[in-house]
Backbone of each chain as ProteinMPNN parsed JSONL, in Angstrom:
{"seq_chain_A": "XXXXXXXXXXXXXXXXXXXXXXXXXXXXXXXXXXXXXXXXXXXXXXXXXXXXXXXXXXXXXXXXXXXXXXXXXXXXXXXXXXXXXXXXXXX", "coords_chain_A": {"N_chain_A": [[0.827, -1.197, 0.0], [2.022, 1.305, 0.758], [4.3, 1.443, -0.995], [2.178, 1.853, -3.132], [1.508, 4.298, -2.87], [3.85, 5.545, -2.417], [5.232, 5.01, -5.14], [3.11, 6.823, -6.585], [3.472, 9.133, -5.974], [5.883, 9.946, -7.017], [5.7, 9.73, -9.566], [4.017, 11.831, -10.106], [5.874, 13.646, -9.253], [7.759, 13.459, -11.444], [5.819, 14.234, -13.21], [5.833, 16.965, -12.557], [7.939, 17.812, -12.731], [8.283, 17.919, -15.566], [6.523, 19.839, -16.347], [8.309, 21.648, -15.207], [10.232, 21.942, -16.602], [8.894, 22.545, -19.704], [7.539, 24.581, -18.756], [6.232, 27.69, -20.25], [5.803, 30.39, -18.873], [8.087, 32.216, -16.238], [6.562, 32.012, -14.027], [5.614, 29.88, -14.582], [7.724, 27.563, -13.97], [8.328, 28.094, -11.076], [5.515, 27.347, -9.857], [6.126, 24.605, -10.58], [7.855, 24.184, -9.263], [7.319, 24.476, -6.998], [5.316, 22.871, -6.481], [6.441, 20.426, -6.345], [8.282, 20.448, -4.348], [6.536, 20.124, -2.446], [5.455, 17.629, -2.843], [7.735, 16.323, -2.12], [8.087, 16.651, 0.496], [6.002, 15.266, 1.049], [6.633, 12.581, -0.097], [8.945, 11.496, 1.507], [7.663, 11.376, 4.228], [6.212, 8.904, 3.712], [8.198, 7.35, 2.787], [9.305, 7.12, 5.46], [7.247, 5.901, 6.798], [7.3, 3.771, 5.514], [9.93, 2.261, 6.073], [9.926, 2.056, 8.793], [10.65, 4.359, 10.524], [10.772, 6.602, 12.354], [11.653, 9.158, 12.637], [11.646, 10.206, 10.142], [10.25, 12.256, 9.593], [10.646, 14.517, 11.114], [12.513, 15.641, 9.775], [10.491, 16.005, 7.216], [9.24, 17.637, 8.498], [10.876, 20.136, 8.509], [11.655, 20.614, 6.036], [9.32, 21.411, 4.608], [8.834, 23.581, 5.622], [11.205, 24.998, 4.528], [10.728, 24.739, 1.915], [8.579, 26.399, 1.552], [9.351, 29.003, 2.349], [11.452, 29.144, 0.633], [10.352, 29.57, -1.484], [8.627, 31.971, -1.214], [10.559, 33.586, -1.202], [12.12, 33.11, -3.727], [9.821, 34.108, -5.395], [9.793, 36.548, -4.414], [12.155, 37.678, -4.854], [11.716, 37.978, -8.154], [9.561, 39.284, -7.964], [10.59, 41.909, -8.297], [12.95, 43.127, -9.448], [12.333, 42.32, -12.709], [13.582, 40.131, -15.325], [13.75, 40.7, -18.727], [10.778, 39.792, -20.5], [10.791, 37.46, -23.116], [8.791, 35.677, -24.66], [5.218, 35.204, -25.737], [2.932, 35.922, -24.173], [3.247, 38.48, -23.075], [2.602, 41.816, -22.327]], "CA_chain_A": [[0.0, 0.0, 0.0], [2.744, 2.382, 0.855], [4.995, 1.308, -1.749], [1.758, 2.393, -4.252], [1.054, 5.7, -2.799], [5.335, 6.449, -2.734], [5.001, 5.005, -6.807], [2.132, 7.587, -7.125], [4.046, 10.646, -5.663], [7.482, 9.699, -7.637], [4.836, 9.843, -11.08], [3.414, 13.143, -9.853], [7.444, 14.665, -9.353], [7.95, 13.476, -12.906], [5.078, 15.465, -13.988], [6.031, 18.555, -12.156], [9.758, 18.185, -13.542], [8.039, 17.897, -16.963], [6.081, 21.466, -16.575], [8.945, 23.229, -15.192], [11.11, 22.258, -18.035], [8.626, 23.105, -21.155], [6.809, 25.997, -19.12], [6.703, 28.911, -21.265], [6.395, 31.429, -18.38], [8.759, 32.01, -15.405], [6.012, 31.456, -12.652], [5.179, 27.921, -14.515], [8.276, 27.093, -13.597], [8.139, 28.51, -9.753], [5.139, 26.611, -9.573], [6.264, 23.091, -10.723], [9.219, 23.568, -8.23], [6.503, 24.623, -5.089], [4.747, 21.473, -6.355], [7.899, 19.133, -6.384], [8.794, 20.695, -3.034], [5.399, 19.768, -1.557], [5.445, 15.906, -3.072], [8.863, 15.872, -1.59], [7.601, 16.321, 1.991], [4.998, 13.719, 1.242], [7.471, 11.114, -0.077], [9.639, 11.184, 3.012], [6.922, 11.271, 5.055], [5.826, 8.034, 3.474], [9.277, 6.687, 3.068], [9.585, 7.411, 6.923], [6.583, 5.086, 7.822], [7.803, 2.037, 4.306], [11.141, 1.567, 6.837], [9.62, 2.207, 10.13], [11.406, 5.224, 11.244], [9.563, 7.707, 12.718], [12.663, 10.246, 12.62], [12.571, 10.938, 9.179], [8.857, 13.141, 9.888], [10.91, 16.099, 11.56], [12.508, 15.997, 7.885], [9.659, 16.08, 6.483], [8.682, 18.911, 8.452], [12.09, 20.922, 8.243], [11.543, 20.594, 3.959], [7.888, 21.559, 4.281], [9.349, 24.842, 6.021], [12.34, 25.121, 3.739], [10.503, 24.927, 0.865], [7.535, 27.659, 1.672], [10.518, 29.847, 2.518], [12.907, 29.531, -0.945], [9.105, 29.885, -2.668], [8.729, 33.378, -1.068], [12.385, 34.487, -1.066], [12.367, 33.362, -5.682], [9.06, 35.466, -5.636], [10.622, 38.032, -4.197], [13.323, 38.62, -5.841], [11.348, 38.005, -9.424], [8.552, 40.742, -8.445], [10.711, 43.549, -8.086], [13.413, 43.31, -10.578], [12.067, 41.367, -13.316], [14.368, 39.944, -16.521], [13.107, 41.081, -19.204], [10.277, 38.244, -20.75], [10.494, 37.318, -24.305], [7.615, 34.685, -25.018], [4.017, 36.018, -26.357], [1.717, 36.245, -23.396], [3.788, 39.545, -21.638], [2.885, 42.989, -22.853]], "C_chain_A": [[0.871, 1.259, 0.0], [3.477, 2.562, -0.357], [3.896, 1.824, -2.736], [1.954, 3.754, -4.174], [2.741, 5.991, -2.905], [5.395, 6.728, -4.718], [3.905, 6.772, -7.325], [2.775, 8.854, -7.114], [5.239, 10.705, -6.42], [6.723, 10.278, -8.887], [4.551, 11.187, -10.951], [4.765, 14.312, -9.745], [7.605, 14.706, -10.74], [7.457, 14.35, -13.723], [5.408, 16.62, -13.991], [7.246, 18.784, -12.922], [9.25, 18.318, -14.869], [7.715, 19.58, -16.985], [6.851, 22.318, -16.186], [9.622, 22.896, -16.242], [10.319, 22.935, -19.675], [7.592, 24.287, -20.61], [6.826, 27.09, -19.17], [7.164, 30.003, -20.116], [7.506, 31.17, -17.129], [7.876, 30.986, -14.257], [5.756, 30.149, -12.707], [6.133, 27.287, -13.983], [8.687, 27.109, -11.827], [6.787, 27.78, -9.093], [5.026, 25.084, -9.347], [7.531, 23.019, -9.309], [8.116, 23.604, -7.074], [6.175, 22.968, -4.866], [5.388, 20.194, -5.967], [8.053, 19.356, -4.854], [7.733, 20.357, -2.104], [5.228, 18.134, -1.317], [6.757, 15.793, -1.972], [8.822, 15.333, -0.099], [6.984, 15.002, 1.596], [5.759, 12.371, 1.394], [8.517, 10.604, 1.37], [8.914, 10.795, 3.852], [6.674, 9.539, 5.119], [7.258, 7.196, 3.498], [9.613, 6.465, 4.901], [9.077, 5.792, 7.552], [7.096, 3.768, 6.877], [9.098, 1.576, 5.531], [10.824, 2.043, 8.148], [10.551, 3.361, 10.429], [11.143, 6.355, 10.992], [10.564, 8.841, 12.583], [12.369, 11.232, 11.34], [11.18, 11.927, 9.128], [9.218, 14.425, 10.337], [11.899, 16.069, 9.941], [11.667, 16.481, 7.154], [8.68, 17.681, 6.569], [9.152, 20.19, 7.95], [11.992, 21.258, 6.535], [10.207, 21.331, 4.03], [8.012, 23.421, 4.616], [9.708, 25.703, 5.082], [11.78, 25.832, 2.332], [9.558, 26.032, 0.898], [8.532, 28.806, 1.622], [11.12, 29.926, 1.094], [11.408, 29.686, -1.665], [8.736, 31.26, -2.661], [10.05, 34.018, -1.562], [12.641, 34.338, -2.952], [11.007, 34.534, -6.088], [9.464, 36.376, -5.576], [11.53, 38.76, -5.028], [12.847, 38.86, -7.548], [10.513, 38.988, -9.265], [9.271, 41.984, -8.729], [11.779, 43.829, -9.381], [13.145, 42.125, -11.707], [12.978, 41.148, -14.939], [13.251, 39.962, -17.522], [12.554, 39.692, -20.582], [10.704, 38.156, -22.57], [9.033, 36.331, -25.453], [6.503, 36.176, -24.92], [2.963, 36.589, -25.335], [2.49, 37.394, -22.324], [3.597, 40.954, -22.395], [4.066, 44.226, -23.067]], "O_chain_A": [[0.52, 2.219, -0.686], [3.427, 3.671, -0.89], [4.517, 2.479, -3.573], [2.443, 4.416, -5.089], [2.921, 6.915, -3.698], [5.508, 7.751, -5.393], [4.141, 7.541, -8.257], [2.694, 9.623, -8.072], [5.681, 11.854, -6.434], [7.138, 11.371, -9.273], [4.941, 11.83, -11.925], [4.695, 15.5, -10.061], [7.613, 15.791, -11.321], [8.005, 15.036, -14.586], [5.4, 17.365, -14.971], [7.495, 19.771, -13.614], [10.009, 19.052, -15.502], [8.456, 20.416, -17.503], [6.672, 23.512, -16.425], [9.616, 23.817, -17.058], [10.925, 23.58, -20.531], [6.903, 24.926, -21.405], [7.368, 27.737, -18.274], [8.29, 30.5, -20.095], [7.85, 30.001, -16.959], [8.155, 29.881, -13.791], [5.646, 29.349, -11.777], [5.757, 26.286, -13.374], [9.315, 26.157, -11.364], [6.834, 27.58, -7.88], [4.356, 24.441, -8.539], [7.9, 22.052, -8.643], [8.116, 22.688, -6.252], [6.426, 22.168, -3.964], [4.913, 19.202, -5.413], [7.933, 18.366, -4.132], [8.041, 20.299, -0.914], [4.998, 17.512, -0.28], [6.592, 15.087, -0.977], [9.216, 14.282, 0.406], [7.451, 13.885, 1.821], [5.737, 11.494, 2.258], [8.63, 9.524, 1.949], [9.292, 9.788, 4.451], [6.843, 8.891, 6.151], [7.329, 6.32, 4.36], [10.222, 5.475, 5.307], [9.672, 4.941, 8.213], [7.299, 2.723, 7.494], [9.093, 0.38, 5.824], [11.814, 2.563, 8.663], [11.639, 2.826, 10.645], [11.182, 7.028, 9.962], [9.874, 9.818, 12.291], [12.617, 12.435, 11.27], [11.316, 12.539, 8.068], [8.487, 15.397, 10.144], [11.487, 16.837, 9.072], [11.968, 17.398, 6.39], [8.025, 18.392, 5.807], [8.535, 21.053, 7.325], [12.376, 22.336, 6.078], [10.173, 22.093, 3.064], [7.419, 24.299, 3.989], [9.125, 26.723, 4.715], [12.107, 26.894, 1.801], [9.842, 26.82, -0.004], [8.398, 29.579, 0.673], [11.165, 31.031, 0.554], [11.612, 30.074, -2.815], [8.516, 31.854, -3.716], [10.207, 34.967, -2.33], [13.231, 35.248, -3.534], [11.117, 35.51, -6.83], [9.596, 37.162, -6.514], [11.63, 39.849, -5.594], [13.422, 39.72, -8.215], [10.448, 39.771, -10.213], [8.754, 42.955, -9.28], [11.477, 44.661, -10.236], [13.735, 41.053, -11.575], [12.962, 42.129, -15.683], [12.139, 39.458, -17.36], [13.276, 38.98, -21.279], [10.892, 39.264, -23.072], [8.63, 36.476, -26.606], [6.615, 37.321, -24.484], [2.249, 37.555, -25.602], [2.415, 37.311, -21.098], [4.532, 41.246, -23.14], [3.793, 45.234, -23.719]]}, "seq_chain_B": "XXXXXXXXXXXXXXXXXXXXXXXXXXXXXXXXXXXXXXXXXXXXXXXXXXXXXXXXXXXXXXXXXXXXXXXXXXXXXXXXXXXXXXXXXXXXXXXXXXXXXXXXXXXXXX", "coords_chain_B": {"N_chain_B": [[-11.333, -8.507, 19.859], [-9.622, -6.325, 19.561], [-8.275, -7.179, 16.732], [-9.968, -6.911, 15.19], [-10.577, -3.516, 15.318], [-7.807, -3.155, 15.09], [-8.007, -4.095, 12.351], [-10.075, -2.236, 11.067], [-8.459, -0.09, 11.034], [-6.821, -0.413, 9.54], [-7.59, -0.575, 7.317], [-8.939, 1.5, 6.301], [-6.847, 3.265, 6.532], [-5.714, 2.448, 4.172], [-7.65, 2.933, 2.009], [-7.713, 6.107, 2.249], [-5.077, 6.862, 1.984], [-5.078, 5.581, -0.86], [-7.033, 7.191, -2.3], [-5.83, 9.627, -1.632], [-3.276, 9.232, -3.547], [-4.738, 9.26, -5.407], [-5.655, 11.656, -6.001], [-3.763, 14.062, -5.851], [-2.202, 12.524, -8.444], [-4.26, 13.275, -10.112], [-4.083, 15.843, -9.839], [-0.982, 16.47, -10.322], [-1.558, 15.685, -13.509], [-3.493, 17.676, -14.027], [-1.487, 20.243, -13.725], [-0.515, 19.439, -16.228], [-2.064, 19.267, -18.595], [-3.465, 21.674, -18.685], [-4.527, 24.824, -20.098], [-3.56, 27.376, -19.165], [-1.398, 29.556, -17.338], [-2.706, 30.139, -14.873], [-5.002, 28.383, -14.365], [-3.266, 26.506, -14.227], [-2.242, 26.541, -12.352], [-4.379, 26.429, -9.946], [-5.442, 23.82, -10.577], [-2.557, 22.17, -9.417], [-2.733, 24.267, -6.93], [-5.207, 23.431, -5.577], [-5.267, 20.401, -5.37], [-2.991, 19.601, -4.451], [-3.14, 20.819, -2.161], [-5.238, 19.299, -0.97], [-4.491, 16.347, -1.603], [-2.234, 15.731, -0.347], [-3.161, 16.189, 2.672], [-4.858, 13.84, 2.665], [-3.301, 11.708, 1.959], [-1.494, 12.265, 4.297], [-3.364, 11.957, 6.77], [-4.346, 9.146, 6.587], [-1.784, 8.054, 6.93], [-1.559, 8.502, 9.847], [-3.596, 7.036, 10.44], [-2.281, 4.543, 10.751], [0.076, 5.17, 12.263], [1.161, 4.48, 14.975], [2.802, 4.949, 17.722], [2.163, 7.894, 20.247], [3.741, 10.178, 19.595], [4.812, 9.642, 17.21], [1.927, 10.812, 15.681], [1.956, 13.071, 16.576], [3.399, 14.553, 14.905], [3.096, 14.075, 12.644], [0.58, 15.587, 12.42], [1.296, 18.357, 12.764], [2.82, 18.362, 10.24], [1.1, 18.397, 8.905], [-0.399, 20.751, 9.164], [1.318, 22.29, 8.416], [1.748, 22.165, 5.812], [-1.243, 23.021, 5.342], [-1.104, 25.057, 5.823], [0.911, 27.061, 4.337], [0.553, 26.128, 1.99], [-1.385, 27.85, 0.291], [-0.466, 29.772, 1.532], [1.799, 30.346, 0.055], [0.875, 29.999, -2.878], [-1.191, 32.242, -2.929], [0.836, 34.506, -2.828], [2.467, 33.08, -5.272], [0.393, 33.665, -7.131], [-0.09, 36.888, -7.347], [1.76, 37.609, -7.631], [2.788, 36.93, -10.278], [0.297, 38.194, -11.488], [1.237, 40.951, -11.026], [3.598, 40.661, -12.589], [2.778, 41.24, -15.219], [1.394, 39.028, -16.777], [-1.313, 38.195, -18.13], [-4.485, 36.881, -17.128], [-5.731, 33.498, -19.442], [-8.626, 35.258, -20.919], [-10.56, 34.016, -22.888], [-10.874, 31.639, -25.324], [-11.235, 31.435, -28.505], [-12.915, 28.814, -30.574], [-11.06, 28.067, -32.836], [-8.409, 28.492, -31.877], [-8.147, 26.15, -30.446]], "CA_chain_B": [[-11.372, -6.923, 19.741], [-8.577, -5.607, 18.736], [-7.753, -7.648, 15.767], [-10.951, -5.771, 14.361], [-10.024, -2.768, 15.667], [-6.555, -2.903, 13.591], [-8.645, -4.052, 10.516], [-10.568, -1.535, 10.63], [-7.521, 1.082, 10.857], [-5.845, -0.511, 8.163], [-8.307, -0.917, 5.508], [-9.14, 3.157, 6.453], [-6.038, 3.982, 6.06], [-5.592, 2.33, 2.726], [-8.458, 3.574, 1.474], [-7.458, 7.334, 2.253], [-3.718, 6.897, 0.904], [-5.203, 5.439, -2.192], [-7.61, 8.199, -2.627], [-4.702, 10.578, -1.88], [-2.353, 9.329, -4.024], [-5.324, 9.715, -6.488], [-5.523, 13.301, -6.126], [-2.04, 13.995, -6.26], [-1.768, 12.445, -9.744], [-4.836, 14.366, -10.745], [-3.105, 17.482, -10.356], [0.012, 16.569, -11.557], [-1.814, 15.447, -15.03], [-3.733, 18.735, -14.696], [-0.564, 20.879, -14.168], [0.127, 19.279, -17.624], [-2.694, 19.493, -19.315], [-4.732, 22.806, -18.559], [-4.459, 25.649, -20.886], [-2.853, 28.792, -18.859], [-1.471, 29.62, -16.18], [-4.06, 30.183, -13.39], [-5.682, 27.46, -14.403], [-2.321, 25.33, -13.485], [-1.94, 27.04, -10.503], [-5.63, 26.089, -9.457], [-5.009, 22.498, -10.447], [-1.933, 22.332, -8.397], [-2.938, 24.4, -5.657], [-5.939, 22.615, -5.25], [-5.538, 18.839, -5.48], [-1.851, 19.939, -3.495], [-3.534, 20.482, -0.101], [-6.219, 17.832, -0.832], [-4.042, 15.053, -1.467], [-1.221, 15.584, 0.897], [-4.387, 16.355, 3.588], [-5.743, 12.364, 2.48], [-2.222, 10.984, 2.779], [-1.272, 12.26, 5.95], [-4.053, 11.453, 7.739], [-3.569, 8.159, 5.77], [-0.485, 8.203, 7.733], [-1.515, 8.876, 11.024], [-3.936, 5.751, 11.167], [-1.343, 3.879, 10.584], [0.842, 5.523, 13.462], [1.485, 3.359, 16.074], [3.267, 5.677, 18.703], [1.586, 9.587, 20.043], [4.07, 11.123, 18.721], [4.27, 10.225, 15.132], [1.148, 11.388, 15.446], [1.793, 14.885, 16.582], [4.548, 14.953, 14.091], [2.302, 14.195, 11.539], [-0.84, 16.926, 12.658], [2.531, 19.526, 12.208], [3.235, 18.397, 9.04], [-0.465, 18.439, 8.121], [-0.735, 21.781, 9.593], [2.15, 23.691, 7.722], [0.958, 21.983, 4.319], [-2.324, 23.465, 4.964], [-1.461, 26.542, 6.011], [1.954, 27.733, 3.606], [0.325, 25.858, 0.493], [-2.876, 28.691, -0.003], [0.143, 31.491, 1.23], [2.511, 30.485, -1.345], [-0.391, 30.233, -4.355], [-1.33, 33.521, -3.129], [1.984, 35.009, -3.082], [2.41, 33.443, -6.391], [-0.607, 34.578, -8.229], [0.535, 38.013, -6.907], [3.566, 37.713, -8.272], [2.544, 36.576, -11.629], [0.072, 39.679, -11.441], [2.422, 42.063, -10.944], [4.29, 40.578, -13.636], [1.861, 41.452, -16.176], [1.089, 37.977, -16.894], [-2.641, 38.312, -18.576], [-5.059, 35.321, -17.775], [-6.632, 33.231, -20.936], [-9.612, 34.602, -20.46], [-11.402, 33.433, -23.656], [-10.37, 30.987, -26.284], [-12.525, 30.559, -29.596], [-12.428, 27.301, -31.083], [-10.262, 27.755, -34.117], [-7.301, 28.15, -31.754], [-8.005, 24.822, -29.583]], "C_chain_B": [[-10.804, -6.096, 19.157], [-8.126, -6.181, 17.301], [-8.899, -7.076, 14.887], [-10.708, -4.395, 14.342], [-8.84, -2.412, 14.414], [-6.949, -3.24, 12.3], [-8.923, -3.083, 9.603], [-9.838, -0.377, 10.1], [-7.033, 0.522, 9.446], [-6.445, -0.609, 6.811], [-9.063, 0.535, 5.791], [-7.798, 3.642, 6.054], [-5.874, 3.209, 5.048], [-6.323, 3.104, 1.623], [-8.4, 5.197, 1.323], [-5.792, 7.753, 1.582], [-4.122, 6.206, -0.575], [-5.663, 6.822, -3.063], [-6.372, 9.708, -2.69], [-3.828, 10.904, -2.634], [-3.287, 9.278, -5.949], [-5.324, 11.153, -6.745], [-4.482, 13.539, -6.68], [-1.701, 13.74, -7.721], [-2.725, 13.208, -10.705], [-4.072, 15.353, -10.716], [-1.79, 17.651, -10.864], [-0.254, 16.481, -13.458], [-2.932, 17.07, -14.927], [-2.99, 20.106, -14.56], [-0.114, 21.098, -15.324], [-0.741, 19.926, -18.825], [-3.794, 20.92, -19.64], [-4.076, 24.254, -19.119], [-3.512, 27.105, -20.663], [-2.7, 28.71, -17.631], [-1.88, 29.688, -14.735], [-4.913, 29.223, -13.533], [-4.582, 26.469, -14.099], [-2.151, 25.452, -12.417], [-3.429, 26.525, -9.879], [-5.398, 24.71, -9.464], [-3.857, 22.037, -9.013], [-2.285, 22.653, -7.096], [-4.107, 23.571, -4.578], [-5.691, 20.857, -4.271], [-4.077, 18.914, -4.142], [-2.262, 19.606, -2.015], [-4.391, 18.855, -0.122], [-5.695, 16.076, -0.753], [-2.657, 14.311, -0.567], [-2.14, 15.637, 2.486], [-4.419, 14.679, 3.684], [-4.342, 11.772, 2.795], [-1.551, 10.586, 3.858], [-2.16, 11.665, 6.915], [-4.425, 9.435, 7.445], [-2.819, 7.387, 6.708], [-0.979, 7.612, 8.601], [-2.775, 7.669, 11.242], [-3.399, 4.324, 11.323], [0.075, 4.027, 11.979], [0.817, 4.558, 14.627], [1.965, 4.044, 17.572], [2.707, 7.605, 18.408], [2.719, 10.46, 19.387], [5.008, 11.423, 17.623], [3.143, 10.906, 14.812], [1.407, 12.877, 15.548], [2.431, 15.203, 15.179], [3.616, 15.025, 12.588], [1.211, 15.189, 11.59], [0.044, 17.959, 12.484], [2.653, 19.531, 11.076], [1.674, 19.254, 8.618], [-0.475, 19.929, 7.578], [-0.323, 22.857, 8.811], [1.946, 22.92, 6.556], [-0.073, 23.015, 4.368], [-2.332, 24.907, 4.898], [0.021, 27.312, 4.663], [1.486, 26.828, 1.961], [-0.447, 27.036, 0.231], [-1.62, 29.859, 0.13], [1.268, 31.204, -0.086], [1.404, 30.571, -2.54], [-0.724, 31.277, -4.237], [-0.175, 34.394, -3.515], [2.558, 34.656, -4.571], [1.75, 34.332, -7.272], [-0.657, 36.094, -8.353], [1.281, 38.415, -7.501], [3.386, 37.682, -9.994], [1.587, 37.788, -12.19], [0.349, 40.695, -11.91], [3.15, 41.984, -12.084], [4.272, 40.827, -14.983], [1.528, 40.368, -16.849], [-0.442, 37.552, -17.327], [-2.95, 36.79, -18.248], [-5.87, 35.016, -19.097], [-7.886, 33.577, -20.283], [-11.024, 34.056, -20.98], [-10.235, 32.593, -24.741], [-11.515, 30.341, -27.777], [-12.115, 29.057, -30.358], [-11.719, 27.199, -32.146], [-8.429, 27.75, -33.4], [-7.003, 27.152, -30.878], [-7.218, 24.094, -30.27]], "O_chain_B": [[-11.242, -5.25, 18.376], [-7.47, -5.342, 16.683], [-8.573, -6.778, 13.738], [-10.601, -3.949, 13.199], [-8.895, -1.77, 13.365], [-6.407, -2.815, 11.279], [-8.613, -2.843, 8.436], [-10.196, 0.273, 9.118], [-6.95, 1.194, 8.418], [-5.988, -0.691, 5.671], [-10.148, 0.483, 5.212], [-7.745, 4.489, 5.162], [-6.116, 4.356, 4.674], [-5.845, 3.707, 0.662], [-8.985, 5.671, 0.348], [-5.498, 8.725, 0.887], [-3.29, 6.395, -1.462], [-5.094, 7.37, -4.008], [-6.211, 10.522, -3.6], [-3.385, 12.042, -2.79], [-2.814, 9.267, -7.085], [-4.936, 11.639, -7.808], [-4.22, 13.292, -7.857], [-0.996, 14.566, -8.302], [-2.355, 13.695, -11.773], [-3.381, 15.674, -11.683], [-1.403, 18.567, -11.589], [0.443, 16.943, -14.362], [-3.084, 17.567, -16.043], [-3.513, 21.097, -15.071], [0.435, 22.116, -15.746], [-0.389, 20.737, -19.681], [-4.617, 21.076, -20.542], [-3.118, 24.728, -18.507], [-2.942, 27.751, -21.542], [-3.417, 28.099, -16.838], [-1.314, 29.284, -13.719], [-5.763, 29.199, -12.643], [-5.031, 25.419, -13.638], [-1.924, 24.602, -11.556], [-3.088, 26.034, -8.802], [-5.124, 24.231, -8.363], [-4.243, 21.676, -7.901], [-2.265, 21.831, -6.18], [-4.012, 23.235, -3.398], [-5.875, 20.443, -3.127], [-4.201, 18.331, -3.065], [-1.988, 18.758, -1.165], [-4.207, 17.783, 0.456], [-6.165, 15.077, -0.208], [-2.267, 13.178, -0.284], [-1.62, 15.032, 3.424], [-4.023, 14.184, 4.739], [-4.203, 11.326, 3.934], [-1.159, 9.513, 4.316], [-1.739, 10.928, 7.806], [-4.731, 8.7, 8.384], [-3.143, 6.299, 7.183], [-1.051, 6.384, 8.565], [-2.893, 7.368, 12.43], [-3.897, 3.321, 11.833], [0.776, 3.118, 12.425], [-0.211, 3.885, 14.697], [1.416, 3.58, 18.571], [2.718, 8.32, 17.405], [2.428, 11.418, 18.67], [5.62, 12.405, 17.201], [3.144, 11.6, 13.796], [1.092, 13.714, 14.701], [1.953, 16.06, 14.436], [3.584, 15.912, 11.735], [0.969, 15.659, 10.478], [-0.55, 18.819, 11.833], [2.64, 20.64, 10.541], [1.41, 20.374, 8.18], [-0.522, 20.36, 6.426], [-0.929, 23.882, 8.498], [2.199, 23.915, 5.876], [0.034, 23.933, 3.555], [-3.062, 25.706, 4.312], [-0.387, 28.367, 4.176], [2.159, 26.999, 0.944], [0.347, 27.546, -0.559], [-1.524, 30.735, -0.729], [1.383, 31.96, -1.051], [1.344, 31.698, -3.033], [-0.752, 31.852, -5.325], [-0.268, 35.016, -4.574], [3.077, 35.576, -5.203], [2.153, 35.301, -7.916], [-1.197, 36.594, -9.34], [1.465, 39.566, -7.897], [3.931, 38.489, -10.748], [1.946, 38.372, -13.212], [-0.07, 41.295, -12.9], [3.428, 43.023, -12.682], [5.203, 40.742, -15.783], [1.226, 40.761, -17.976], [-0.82, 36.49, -16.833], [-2.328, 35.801, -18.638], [-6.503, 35.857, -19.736], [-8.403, 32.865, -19.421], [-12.051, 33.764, -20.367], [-9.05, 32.893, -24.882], [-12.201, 29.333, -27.946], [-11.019, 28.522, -30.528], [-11.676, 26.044, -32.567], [-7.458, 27.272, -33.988], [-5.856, 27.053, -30.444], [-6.901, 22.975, -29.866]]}, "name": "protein", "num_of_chains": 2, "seq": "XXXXXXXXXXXXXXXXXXXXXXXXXXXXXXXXXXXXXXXXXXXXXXXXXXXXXXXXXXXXXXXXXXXXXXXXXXXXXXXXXXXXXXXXXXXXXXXXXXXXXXXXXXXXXXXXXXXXXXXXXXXXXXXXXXXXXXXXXXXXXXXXXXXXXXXXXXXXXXXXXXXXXXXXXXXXXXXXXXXXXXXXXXXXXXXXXXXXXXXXX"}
């Protein structure tokens, strides 16, 4: 059972790695990483309980942190000075 | 007693990590597939809390000692609560960026 739901979340990283590599704008790609960074918690989480060891859950939390944090702090720095876009959907 | 008891936990928590790890791949296939940006971000943000929500608690009938459990109602907790502020803080961001949503499409360019 665990071993499906880890399979399921590994398939669901794949995806996300797929949309940040072909998407067009910046934020698609700021979103596929939040998303990756969210599965990531999960999979540990779940890896934690597949080998019994309850430890690896303050990991799981420490990443869940980590990652909310570097998701603000790339916003940040992309709202204010922004590189200038070239693709079709930026006036 | 108990050997029902643990049945019951374990075929609950299967049933909620299945369902979870259904979500979850919904929104990764509609990250992929959905037309513009705010509509990936909705996918994502969505199914995001919902299926890490069904997993965890998933989890946590599965727990065996109180405090995997806490550890897990923490996790839960800062999923639920820094997924909705990051998506806001994106969509903000993307905003700002001048980032127009689709917000019509006629059928000759589907």
């Amino acid at each position: 059972m665990l071993i499906g739901v880890a399979a399921a979340i590994l398939i669901v990283m794949m995806l996300a790695l797929i949309r940040a590599f072909i998407g067009p704008t910046l934020y698609d790609r700021i979103l596929a990483v939040n998303m990756f960074g969210t599965k990531t918690v999960l999979l540990i989480a779940v890896l934690g309980f597949l080998t019994a060891r309850p430890d690896f859950l303050d990991i799981a939390l420490a990443y869940a942190l980590i990652n909310f944090i570097s998701i603000i702090g790339v916003l940040r720095f992309f709202e204010y000075n922004r590189p200038n876009f070239t693709d079709g959907n930026h006036d | 007693m108990e050997i029902m008891i643990d049945l019951l936990l374990n075929i609950g928590s299967g049933i909620l990590l299945i369902l979870g790890g259904f979500f979850c791949v919904s929104g990764g296939v509609g990250l992929l597939r959905f037309p513009d940006f705010y509509t990936r971000m909705h996918a994502a943000g969505v199914t995001d809390t919902l299926g890490a929500g069904l997993i965890l608690v998933g989890l946590m009938l599965q727990s065996t000692h109180l405090i995997v459990l806490l550890k897990l109602i923490l996790v839960l907790l800062f999923a639920l609560l820094t997924g909705p502020a990051a998506s806001h803080a994106l969509a903000k961001a993307a905003m700002h960026g001048n980032l127009k949503p689709l917000l019509y499409r006629d059928k000759s360019t589907r």
